[in-house]
N, C-alpha and C positions, 0 to 999 in steps of 0.2 A: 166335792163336786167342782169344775171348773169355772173358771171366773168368769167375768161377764167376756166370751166370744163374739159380741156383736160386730165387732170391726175389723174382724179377718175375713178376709177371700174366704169364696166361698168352698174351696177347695184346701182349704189351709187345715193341715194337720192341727190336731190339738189333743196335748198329753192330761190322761183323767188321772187322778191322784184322788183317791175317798181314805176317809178315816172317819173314826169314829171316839168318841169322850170313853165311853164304856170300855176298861180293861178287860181286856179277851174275848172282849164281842169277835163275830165274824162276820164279815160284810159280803152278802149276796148281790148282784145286781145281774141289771138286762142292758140292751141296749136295742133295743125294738117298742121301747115302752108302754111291753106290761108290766106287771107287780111282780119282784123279782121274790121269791119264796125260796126257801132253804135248799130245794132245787134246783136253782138256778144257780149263774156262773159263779164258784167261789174266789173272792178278791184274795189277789196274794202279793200282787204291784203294781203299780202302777203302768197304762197301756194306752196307746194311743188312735183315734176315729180320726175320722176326715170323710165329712159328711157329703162332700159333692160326689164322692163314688159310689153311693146307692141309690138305689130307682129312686128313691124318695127324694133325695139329694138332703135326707135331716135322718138326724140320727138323735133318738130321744134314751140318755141315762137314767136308770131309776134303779135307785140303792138302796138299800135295809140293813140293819147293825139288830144281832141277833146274840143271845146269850140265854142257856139257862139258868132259868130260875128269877129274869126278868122281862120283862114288857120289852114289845121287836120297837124297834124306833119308826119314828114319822118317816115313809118311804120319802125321801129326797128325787127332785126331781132336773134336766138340765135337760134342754133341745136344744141339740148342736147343727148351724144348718151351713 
């Protein structure tokens, strides 16, 4: 998830890079944040929000690292505003 964004414009792009410890996990995430499930957008590189462009003007990440045959990870979370 991205580092601490507090002290960028609020208009300031910011590039999201997720990973995960788990070889060959695959990481789903949202950016409307709800709980992103195996459904959701599949990560494949790294991409970039800029939260003053939507009606909200916050843009909330939430990531999941998924693999069978183990337990999905702690959805991670990041409000980017």
């Amino acid at each position: 998830m991205p580092e601490d964004v507090s002290n960028l414009d609020n208009d300031a792009t910011v590039i999201v890079t997720l990973s995960t410890a788990t070889s060959d996990a695959t990481i789903y995430y949202t950016l409307d944040g709800t709980t992103p499930t195996s459904s959701s957008t599949k990560y494949t590189t790294s991409f970039s929000v800029t939260a003053g462009t939507t009606e909200s003007k916050t843009i909330t990440v939430k990531a999941i690292g998924m693999r069978s045959g183990y337990t999905n990870s702690a959805v991670a979370t990041k409000t980017i505003t």
